[in-house]
Residue, then its C-alpha position, 0 to 999 in steps of 0.5 A: x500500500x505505501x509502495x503504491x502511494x510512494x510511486x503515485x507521489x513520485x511518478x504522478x506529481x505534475x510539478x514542473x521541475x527545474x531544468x538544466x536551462x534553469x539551473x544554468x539561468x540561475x547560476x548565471x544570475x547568481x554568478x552575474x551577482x557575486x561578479x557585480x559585487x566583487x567588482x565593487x568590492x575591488x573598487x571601494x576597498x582601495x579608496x582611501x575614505x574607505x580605508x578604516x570600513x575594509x581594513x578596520x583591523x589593522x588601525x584597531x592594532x594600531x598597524x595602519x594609518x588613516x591616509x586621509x592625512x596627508x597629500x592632496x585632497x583628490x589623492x585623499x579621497x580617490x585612489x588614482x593609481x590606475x594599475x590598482x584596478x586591474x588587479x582587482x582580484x589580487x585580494x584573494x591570493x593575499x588572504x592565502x599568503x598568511x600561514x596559519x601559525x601567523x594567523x593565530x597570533x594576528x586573529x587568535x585561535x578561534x578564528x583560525x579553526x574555524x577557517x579549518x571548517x571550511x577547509x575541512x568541508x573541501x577535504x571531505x567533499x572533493x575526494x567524494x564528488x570525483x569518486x561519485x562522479x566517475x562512478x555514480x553517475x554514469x551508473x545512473x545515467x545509463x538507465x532507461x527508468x525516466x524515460x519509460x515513465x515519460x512515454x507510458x505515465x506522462x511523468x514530468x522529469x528533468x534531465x537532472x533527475x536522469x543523473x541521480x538514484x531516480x533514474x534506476x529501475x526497481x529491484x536493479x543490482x545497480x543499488x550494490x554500487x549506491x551501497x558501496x559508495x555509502x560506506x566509502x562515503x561514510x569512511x571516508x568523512x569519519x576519517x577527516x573528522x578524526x583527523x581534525x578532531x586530533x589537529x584541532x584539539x592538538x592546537x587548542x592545548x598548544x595555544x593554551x600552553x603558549x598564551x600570555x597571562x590572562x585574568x581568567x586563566x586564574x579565576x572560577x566563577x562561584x555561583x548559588x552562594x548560601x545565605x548567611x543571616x550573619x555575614x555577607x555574600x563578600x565576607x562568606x565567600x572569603x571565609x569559605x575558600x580561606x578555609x577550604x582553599x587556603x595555600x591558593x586563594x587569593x582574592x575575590x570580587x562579588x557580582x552584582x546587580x548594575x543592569x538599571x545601571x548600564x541601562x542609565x549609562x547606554x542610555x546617556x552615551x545616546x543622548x550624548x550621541x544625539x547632542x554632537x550630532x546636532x551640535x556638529x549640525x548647528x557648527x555648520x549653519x550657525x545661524x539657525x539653531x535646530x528644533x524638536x517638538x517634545x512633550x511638556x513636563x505637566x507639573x512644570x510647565x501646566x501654564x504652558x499646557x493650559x495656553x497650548x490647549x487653548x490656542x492649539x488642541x492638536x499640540x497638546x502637551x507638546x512644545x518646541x525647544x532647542x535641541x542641543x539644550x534639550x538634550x545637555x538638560x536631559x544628560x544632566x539628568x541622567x548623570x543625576x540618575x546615575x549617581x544615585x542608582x550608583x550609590x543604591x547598587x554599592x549600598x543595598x545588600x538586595x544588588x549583591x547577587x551570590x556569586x563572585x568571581x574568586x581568582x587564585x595565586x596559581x593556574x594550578x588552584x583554579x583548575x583544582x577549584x573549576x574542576x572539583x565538587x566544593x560542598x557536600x551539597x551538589x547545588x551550592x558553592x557551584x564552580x566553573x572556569x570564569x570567561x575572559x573579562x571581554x566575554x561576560x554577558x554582565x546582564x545574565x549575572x544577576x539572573x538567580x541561579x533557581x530560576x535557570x532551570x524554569x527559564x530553560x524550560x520554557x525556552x524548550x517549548x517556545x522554541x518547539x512551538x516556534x520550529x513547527x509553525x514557522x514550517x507553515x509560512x516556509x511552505x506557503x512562502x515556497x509555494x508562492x514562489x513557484x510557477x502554479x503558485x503565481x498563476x493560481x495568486x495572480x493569473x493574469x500574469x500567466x502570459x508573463x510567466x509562460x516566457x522561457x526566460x522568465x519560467x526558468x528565472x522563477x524556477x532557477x531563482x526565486x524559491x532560493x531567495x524567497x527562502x533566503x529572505x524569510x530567514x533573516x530574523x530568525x538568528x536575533x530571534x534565537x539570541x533573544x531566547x538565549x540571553x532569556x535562558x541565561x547564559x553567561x558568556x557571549x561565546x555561550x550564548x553564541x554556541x547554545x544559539x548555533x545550535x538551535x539555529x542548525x536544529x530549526x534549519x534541519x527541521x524547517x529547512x532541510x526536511x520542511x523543503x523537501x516535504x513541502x513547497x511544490x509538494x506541499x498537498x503531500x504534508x497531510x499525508x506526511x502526518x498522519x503516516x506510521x513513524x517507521x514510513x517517515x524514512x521511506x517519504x523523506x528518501x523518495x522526496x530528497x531526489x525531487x527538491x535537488x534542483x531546489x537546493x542547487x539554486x538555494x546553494x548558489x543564492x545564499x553561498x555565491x551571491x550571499x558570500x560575495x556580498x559579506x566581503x562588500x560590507x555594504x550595511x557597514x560601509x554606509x554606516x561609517x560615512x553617516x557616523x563620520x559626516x554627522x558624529x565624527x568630531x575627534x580621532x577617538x569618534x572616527x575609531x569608534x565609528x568603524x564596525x569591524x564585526x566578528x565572525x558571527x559563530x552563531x549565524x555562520x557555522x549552523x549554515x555551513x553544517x547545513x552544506x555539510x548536510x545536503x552534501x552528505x545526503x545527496x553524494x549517493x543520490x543525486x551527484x550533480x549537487x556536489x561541485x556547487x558545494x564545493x564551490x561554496x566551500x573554496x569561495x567562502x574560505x578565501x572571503x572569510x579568510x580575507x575578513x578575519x585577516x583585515x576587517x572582523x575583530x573577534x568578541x572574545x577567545x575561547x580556545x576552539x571550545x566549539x569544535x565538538x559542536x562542529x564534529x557532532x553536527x557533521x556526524x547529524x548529517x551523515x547519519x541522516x544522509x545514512x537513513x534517508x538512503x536506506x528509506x529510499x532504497x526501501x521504497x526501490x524494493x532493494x531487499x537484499x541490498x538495503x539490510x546493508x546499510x542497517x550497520x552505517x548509523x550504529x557504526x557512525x553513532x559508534x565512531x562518534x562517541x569513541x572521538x568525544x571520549x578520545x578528544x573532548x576533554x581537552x575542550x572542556x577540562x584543563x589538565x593540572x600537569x599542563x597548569x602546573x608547568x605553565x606556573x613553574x614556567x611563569x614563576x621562572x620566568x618573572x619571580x617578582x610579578x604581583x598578581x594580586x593587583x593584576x586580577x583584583x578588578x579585572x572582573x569589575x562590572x564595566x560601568x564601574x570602570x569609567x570610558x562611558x560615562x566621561x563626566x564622572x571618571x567614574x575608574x575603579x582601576x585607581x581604587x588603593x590595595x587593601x591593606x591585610x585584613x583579618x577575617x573573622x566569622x561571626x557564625x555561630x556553625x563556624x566555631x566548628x570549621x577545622x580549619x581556623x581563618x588565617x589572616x588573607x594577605x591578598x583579601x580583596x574588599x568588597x565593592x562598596x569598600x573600594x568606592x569608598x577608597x576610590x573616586x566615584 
């Protein structure tokens, strides 16, 4: 019964199917596209008031000057040099020069591994579209099956459906080949993923073993702090590792609640924004002050309202002031704000969250403290590694530690919810974008559309980038629900946002297109089938969608590539910043964007090539060279990006790579079953049962690498912290750690830079001086350990403000 229904979906479905002229109109466009937007590139990237938008990492590092500082006005603004723009693509060989040793110490290891995903993809992809290719395809073509149909059942099928599975008739000994290419396939990637699993995890504890001293190398992040009616959370957490860490404490900093606080200062650093803008505006017209209607303060200004009301009752409650003054009396009053907010933070024992940042005199401590259980009970006196200053998401800090889990929860089932009815508007969307779905909206456009050009330009074209379009908001979307979860770092919250971003592709993407779209009258039956059946639909409606894919592939990794190296969006927000804010040196380095990378958007689109690659090697082989093409375009582009332009948020160490290994291993499982679901519908009854041991060997290969290889991403050996601490002690014998680390992990808006008129720079505050910590608890008169006296205490917050110079 399913066979009958399979083969009337597949040999009755009157879609019309890409072409090769299709295919060929597409990849024109898209080729036309990528062309006009290099081009461009090569042009803008050379003129000089362009300089810090396409080479903004070179004056961050201080390597590179503006040079619209010297010679002529013309040679300031426009790049004369004629032979300079018929070397347009030289670029692309000087993003490859760099080798990767000297990549690292320019970008950092994060940057560099990534990189090496790309690379990988073309290791595992070339070798597997020249095997396919030679063998595979003719296999495939040399078939009559499609043929047949056309004559006897009036099938419609392209000629790209004669070079994939498709093509070979039922119960044919040619399904063997299919097989043995499965397992070469899978053997085949399992190697290269071993062998970058060990590269990469090689390189992580190299990188770590020669990095410079950095504040979270020494310091844990303490987190569900008991409550103590007795002493406060500073007092506690200093008595605590005293006694249980006593040879290797060294100080601490509690965590507080400043986000009202940082909301104040963002809040005012826009007004400022605001101010010179229309200051530097006025500086050019003296003559005419600027103006702006706002609303009247009712308790200041009634007789003004009253008046207003009278003579003109549209307006009420609005008035005309001076702009400029407007805003320095609204900065005035969130400095106030300020302030006050400032002095309840330091005050109110309510802002001091259960948590600290506790550093350590040695490497060797803290990975003791970061590894280790510290309390009988396994929900207080919570450790882990502390992210590096620059990556702590401050606002997810006052989160109560309680309340994660509820948080998480509710994340879950929103975003359950989210991936199931997005596949509706993805379906309607490429449904619409299809020829019957113009004609059947709009028929009087069916003269139109019956044009060849324009027939192949809507079938080669428009269902990729109608995809393409509707996925934009979809990453801030999954950030938003990763910041409400309450990840930490930005490196976190940008791996736990990949990872629903690659779930809801493979979901909605991937399975939604190939079940929906033109076939989308078949999603009802879909449904309501058996879950074993599932496999066997998906296998039979995987060969329909490859043209969908090809085009989908060119538009977002040829077009959308050559368009990430334009930077268009950054581009015309430097000139607006430069024309109506830039007044110092300090203004226009600020107005640059670098970027970064973008873990969370960018690796969840490459594992979905690494998908459709894997899936359609051993079923429609044609797919492979443009995933190739993808891989090689955007490892040049990204490479030339990382080099000159992204400067990364933070340095985690490759900590991603095991999400990158396991999403590739996804991928080949699901390439595994929806093959052994296609085989099963080809009545292949002695060849299918083969395939059976691919996952169980897949899923088994998996779990042998993350135990050989995943502890050096998530656990630092003690042998490597103790001979980098004899190392550093040999080395510099005299260095004071203590002021290096007592405010490192300050929250910012305690450390001055953005709110000028304060100085409000806690990096001036005065040591401490030693300090006896008594503990007034009546249940610590049995501690076995008696306090000692902590010659690098470190005082509480309060404490240091009181020192310091708010």
């Amino acid at each position: 019964m399913f066979l009958t229904r399979v083969f009337v979906l597949f040999f009755s479905l009157k879609v019309p199917m890409a072409t090769l002229v299709d295919i060929a109109v597409s990849a024109a466009i898209n080729l036309l596209s990528a062309l006009i937007f290099l081009l461009a590139f090569a042009i803008l990237r050379i003129q000089p008031f362009n300089d810090r938008v396409y080479f903004p990492k070179w004056y961050l590092k201080g390597l590179r000057s503006s040079a619209s500082h010297s010679g002529a006005f013309v040679r300031r603004v426009v790049n004369l040099d004629f032979r300079s723009y018929i070397r347009f693509l030289n670029w692309m060989p000087e993003a490859l020069k760099m080798p990767e040793p000297e990549l690292i110490d320019h970008a950092g290891l994060d940057s560099a591994v990534y990189l090496r995903i790309y690379l990988m993809g073309l290791k595992i992809f070339v070798p597997i579209a020249f095997l396919a290719w030679a063998v595979l395809v003719p296999v495939n073509y040399t078939n009559d099956t499609l043929k047949i149909a056309q004559l006897v059942s009036n099938v419609t099928a392209s000629d790209i459906d004669k070079l994939s599975i498709s093509n070979v008739p039922l119960k044919s000994q040619r399904f063997w080949t299919h097989i043995v290419m499965a397992y070469a396939f899978t053997f085949w990637t399992c190697r290269v993923l071993l062998k970058e699993y060990e590269k990469v995890a090689s390189m992580r504890l190299q990188f770590l073993s020669a990095e410079g001293r950095r504040p979270d190398q020494f310091t844990v992040l303490v987190r569900n702090v008991p409550p103590d009616p007795d002493e406060t959370v500073s007092e506690l957490v200093e008595h605590f590792f005293l006694v249980n860490h006593p040879h290797h404490y060294l100080t601490h900093q509690v965590v507080c609640n400043a986000n009202k606080l940082a909301s104040l200062v963002k809040k005012k650093k826009s007004k400022k924004n605001w101010r010179d803008y229309y200051q530097l505006k006025n500086d050019r017209n003296p003559n005419q002050r600027p103006l702006k209607k706002v609303l009247l303060n009712i308790q200041s200004d009634i007789s003004q309202v009253a008046v207003a009301s009278y003579w003109f009752p549209w307006a009420l409650g609005r008035k005309k002031v001076d702009v400029i003054d407007h805003h320095t009396s609204e900065i005035e009053k969130l400095s106030e704000e300020i302030e006050e907010e400032r002095e309840r933070v330091l005050k109110d024992p309510k802002s001091i969250m259960p948590a600290a940042f506790v550093s350590f005199k040695t490497r060797w401590g803290a990975a003791v403290c970061a590894q280790t259980q510290q309390s009988r009970n396994p929900t207080l006196w919570l450790t882990e590694w502390a992210p590096e200053p620059r990556d702590v998401y401050w606002e997810n800090l006052a989160i109560p530690y309680m309340s994660l889990s509820v948080r998480r929860l509710i994340i879950g089932v929103v975003f359950f919810f989210l991936t199931i009815f997005f596949m509706i508007p993805i379906a309607s969307v490429q449904a619409l974008a299809s020829i019957e779905g113009i004609e059947k909206r709009a028929p009087f456009l069916k003269p139109v559309i019956e044009i060849k050009f324009i027939k192949s330009v809507i079938q080669g074209f428009l269902p990729g980038i109608a995809l393409k379009l509707f996925l934009i908001f979809l990453p801030t979307i999954l950030m938003i629900m990763s910041k409400f979860e309450g990840f930490l770092s930005i490196s976190s919250l940008e791996r736990r946002s990949a990872t629903r971003y690659y779930i809801f592709l493979i979901i909605n993407v991937f399975f939604g297109s190939i079940l929906t779209g033109a076939a989308f009258e078949q999603l009802n039956s879909f449904i309501k089938q058996s879950a074993n059946e599932i496999p066997k639909t998906i296998g039979v409606a995987v060969p329909l969608k490859a043209t969908f894919f090809i085009t989908y592939i060119m538009v977002d990794g040829w077009a959308g590539i050559a368009g990430e190296v334009l930077m268009l969006k950054p581009l015309i927000l430097y000139h607006l910043k430069n024309m109506f804010l830039v007044k110092t040196e300090k203004d226009r380095e600020e107005a640059m964007d670098p970027g970064s990378l973008g873990f969370n958007t960018g690796e969840p689109r490459i594992q979905l090539y690494f998908l459709l690659g894997l899936v359609y090697a051993t079923v429609t082989p044609i797919l492979l060279p443009f995933i190739i093409i993808f891989f090689a375009f955007a490892y040049v582009v990204f490479r030339h990006q990382i080099i000159n332009v992204y400067n990364q948020e933070y340095e985690s160490g490759a900590a991603f790579w095991p999400d990158v290994h396991g999403r590739v291993i996804t991928a080949l499982v699901i390439s595994q079953l929806a093959l052994l679901g296609l085989m099963s519908t080809k009545e292949a009854a002695q060849s299918a049962p083969f395939l059976i041991a691919l996952p169980v060997l897949t899923i088994w290969f998996h779990r042998f690498c993350q135990g050989r290889h995943k502890s050096a991403f998530v656990k630092y050996p003690l042998q490597e912290a103790m001979m980098k601490d004899t190392l550093e002690r040999a080395r510099d014998p005299n260095f004071n750690l203590k002021p290096y680390l007592q405010d490192a992990y300050i929250h910012p808006v305690f450390k001055g830079g953005d709110d000028d008129d304060e100085d409000d720079d806690l990096s001036k505050k005065l040591e401490s001086d030693s300090v006896l910590v008594p503990t007034k608890r009546q249940s610590r008169k049995n501690t076995p350990a008696p306090s000692r006296i902590s010659k690098a205490s470190s005082p509480s917050l309060s404490e240091v403000v009181k020192d310091g110079d708010p």
